[in-house]
N, CA, C and O atoms as a Maestro MAE file, in Angstrom:
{
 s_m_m2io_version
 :::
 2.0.0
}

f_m_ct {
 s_m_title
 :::
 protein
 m_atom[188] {
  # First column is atom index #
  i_m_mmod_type
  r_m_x_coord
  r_m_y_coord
  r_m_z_coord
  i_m_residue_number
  s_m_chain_name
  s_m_pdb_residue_name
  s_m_pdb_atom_name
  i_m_atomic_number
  :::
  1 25 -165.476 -107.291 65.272 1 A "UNK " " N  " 7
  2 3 -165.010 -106.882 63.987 1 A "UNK " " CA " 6
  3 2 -166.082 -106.145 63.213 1 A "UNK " " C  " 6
  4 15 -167.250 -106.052 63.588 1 A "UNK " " O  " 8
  5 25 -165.432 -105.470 61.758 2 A "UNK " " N  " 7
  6 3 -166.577 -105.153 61.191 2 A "UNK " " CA " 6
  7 2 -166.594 -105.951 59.919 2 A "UNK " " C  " 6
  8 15 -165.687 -106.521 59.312 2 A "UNK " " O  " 8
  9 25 -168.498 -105.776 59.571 3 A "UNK " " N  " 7
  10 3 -168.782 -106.304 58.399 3 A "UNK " " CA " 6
  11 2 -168.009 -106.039 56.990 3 A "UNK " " C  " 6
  12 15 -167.796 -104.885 56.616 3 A "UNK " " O  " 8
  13 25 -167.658 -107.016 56.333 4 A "UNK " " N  " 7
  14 3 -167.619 -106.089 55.097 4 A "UNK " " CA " 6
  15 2 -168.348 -104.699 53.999 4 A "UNK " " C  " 6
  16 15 -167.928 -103.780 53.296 4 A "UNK " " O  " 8
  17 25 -169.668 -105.290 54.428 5 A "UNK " " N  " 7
  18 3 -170.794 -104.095 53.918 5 A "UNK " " CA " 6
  19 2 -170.493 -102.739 54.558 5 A "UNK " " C  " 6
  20 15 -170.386 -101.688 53.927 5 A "UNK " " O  " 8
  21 25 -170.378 -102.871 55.798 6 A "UNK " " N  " 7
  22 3 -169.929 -101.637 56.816 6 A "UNK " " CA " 6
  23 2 -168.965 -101.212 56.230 6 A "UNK " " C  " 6
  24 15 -168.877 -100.059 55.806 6 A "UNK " " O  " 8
  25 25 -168.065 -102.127 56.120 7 A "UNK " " N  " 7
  26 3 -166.315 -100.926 56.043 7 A "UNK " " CA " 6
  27 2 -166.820 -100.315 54.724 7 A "UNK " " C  " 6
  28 15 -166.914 -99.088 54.714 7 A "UNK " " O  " 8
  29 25 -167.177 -101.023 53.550 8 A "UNK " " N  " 7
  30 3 -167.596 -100.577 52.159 8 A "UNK " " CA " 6
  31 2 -168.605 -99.049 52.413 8 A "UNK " " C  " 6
  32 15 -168.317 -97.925 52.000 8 A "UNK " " O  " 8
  33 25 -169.768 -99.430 53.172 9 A "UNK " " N  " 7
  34 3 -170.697 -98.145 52.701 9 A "UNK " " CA " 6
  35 2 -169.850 -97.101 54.009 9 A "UNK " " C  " 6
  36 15 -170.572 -96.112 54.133 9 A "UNK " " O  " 8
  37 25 -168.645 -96.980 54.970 10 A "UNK " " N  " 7
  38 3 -168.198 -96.078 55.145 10 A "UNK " " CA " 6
  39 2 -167.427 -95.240 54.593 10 A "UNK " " C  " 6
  40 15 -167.418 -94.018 54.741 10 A "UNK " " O  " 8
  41 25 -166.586 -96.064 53.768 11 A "UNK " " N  " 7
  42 3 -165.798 -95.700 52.881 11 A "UNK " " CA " 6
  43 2 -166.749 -95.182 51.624 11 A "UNK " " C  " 6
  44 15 -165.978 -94.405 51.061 11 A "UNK " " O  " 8
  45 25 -167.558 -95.173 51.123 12 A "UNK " " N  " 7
  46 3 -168.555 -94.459 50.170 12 A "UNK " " CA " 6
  47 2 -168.990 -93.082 51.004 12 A "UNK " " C  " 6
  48 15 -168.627 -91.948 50.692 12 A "UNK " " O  " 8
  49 25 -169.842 -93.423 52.127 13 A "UNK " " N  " 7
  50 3 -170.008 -92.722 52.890 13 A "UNK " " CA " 6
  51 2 -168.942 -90.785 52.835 13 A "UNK " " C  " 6
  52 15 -169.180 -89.596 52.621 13 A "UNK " " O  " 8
  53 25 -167.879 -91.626 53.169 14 A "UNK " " N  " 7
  54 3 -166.658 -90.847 53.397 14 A "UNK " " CA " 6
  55 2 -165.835 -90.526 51.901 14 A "UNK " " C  " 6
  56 15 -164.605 -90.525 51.839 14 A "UNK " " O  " 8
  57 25 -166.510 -90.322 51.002 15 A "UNK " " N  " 7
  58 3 -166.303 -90.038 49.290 15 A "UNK " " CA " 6
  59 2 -164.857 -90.812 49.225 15 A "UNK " " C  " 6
  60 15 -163.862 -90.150 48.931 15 A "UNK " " O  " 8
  61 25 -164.755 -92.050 49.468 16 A "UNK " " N  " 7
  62 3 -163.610 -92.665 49.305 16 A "UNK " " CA " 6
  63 2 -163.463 -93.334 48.226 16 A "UNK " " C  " 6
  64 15 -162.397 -93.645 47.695 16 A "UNK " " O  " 8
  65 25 -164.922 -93.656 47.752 17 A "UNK " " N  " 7
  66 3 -165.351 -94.813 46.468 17 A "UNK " " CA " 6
  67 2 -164.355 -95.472 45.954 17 A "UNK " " C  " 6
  68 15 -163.607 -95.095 45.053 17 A "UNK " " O  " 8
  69 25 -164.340 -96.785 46.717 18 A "UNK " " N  " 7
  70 3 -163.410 -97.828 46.866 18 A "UNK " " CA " 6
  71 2 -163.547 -98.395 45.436 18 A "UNK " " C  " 6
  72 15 -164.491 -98.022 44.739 18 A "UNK " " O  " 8
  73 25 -162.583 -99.339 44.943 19 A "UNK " " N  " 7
  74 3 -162.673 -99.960 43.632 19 A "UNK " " CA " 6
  75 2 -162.309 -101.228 44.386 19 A "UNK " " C  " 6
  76 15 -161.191 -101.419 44.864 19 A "UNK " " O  " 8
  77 25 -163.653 -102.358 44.488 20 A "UNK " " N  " 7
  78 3 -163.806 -103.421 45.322 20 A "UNK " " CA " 6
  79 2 -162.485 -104.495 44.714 20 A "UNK " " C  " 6
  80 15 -161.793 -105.185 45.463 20 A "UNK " " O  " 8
  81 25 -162.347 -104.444 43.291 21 A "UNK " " N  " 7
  82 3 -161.692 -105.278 43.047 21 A "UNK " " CA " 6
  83 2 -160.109 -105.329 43.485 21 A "UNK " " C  " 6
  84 15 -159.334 -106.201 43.878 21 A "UNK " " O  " 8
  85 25 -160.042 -103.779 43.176 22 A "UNK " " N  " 7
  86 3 -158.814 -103.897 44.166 22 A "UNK " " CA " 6
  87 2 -158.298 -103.683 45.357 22 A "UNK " " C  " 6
  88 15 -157.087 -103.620 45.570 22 A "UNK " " O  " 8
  89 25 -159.259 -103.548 46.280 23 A "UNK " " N  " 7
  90 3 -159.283 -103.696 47.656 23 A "UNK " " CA " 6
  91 2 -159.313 -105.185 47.740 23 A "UNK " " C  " 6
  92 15 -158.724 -105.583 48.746 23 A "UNK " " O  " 8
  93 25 -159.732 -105.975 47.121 24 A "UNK " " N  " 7
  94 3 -159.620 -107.303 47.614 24 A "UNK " " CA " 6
  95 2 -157.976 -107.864 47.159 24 A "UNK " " C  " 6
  96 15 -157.177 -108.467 47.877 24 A "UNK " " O  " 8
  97 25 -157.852 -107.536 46.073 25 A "UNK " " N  " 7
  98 3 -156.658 -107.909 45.752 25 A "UNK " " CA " 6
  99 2 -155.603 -107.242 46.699 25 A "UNK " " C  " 6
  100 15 -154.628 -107.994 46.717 25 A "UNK " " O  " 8
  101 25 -155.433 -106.380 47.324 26 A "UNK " " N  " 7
  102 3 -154.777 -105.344 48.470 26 A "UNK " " CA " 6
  103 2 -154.942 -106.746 49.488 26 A "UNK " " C  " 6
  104 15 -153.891 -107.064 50.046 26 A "UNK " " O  " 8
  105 25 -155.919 -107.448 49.729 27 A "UNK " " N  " 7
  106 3 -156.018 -107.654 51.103 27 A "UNK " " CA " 6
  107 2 -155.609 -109.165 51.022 27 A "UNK " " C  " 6
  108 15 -155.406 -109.852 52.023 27 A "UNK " " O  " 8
  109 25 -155.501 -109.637 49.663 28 A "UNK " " N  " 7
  110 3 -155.048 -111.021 49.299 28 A "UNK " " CA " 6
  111 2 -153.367 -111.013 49.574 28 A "UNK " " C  " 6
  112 15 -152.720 -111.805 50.258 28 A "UNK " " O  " 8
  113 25 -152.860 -109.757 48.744 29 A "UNK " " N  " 7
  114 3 -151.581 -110.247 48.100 29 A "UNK " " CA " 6
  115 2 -151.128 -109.411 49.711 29 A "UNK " " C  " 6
  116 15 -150.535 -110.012 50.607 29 A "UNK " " O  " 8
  117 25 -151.435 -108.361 49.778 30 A "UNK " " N  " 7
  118 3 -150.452 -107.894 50.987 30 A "UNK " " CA " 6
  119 2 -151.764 -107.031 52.214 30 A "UNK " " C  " 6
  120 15 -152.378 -105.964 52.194 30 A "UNK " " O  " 8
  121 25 -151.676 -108.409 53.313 31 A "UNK " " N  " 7
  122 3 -152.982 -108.180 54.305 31 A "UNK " " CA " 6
  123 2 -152.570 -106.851 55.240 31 A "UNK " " C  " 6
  124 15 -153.365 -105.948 55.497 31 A "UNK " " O  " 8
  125 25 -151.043 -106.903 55.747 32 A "UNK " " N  " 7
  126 3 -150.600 -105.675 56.060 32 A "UNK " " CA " 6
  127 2 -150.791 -104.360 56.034 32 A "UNK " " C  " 6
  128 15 -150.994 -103.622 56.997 32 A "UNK " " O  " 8
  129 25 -150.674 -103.913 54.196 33 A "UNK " " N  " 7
  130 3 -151.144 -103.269 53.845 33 A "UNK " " CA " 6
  131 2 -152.787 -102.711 53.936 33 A "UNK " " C  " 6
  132 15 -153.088 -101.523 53.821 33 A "UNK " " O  " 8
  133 25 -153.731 -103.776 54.156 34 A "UNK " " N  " 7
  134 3 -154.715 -103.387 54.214 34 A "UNK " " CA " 6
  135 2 -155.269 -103.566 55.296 34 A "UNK " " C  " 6
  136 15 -156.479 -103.780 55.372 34 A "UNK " " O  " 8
  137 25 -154.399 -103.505 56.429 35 A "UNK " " N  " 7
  138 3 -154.854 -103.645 57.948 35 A "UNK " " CA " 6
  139 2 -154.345 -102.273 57.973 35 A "UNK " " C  " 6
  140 15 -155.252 -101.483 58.232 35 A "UNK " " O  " 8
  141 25 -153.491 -101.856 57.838 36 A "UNK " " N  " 7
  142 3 -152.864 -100.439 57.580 36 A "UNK " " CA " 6
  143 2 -154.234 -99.320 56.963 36 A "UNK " " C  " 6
  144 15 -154.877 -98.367 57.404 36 A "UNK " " O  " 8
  145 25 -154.167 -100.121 55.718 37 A "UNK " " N  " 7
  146 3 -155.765 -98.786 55.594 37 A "UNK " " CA " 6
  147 2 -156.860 -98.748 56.491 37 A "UNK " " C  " 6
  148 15 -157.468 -97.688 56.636 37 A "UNK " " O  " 8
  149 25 -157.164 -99.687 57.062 38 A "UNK " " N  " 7
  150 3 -158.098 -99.794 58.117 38 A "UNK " " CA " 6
  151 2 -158.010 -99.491 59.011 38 A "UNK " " C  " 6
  152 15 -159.024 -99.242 59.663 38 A "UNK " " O  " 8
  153 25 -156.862 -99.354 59.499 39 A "UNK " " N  " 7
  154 3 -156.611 -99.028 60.641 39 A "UNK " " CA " 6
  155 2 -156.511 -97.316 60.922 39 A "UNK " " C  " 6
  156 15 -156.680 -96.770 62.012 39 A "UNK " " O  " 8
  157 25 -156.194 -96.660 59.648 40 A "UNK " " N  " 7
  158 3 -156.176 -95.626 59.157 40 A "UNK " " CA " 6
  159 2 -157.421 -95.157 59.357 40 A "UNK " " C  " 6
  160 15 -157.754 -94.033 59.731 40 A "UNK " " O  " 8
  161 25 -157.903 -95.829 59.159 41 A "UNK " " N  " 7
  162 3 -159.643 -94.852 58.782 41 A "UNK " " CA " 6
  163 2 -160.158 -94.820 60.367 41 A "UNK " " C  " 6
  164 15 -159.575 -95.629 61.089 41 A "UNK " " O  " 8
  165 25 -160.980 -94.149 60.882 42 A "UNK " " N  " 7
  166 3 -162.048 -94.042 61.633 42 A "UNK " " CA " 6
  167 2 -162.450 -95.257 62.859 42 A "UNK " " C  " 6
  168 15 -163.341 -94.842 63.600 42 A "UNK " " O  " 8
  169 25 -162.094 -96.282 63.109 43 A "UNK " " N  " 7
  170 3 -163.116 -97.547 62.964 43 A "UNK " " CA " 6
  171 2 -164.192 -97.152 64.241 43 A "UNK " " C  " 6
  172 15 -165.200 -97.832 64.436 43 A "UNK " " O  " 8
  173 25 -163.945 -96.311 64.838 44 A "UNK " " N  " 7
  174 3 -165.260 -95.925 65.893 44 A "UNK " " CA " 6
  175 2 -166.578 -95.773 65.185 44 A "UNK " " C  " 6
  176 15 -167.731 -96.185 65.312 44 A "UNK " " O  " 8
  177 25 -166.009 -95.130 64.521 45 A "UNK " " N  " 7
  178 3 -167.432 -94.581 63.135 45 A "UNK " " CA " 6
  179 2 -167.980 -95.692 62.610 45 A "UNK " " C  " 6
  180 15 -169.206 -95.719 62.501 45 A "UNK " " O  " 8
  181 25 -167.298 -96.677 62.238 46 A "UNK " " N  " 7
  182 3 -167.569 -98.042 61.008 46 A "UNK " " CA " 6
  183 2 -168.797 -98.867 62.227 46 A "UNK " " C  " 6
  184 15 -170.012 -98.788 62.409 46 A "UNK " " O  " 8
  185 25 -167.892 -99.476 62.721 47 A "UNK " " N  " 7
  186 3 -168.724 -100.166 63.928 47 A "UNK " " CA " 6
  187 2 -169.313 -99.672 65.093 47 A "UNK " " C  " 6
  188 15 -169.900 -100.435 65.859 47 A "UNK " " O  " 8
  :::
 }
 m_bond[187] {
  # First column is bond index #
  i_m_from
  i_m_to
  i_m_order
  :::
  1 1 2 1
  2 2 3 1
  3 3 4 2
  4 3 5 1
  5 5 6 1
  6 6 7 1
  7 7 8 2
  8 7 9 1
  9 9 10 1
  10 10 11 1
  11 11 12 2
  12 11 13 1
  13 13 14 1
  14 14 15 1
  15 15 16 2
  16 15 17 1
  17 17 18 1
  18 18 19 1
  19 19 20 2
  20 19 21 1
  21 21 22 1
  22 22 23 1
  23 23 24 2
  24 23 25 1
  25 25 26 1
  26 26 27 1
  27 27 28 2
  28 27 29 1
  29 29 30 1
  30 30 31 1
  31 31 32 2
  32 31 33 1
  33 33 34 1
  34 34 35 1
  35 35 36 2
  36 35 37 1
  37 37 38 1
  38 38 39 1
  39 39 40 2
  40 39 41 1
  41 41 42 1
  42 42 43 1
  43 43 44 2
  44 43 45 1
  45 45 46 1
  46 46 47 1
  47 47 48 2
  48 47 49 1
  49 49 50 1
  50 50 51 1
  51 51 52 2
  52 51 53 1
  53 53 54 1
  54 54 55 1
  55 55 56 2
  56 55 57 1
  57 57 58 1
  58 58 59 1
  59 59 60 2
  60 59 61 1
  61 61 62 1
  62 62 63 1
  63 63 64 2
  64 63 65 1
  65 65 66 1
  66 66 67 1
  67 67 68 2
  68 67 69 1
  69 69 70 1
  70 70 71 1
  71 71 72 2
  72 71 73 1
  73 73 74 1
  74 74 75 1
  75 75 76 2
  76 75 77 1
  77 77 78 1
  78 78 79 1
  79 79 80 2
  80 79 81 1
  81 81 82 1
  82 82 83 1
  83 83 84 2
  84 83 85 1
  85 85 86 1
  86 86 87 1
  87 87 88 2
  88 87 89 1
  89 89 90 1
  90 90 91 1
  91 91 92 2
  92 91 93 1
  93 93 94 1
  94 94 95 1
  95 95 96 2
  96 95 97 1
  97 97 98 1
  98 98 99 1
  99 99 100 2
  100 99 101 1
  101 101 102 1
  102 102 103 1
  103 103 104 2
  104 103 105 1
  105 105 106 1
  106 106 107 1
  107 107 108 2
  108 107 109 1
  109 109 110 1
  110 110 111 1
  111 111 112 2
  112 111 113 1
  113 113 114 1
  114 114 115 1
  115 115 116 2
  116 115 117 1
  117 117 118 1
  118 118 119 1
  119 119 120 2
  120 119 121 1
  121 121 122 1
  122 122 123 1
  123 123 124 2
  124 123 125 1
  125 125 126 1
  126 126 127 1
  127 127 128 2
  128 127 129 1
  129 129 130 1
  130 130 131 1
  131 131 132 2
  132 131 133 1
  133 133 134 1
  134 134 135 1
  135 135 136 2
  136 135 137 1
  137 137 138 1
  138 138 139 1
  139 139 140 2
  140 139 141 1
  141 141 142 1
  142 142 143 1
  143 143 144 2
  144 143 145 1
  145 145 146 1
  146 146 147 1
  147 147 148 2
  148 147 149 1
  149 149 150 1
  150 150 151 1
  151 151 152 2
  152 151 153 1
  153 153 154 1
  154 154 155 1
  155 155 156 2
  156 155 157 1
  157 157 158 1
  158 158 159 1
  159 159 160 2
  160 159 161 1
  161 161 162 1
  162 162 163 1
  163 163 164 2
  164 163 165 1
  165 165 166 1
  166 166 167 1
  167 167 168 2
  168 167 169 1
  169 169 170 1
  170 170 171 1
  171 171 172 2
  172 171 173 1
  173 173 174 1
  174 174 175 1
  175 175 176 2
  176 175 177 1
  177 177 178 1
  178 178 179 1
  179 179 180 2
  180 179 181 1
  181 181 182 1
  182 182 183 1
  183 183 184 2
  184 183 185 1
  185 185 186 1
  186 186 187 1
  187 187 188 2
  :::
 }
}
């Protein structure tokens, strides 16, 4: 898997500049959804 720090400074990295608070709340209320963004992105790159 990847770190949290990782997925974060890729997504900076990648001018995505996440708003942490609601990425967490994304991943609380609906995990789907945010397996979906992740899955979206890159992950060769991340890890």
């Amino acid at each position: 898997g990847v770190s949290y720090n990782r997925f974060i400074q890729y997504l900076y990295k990648r001018q995505l500049l996440p708003n942490r608070k609601t990425l967490a709340q994304i991943a609380v209320l609906d995990s789907n959804c945010f397996s979906t963004i992740f899955k979206n992105l890159s992950c060769d790159e991340i890890g």
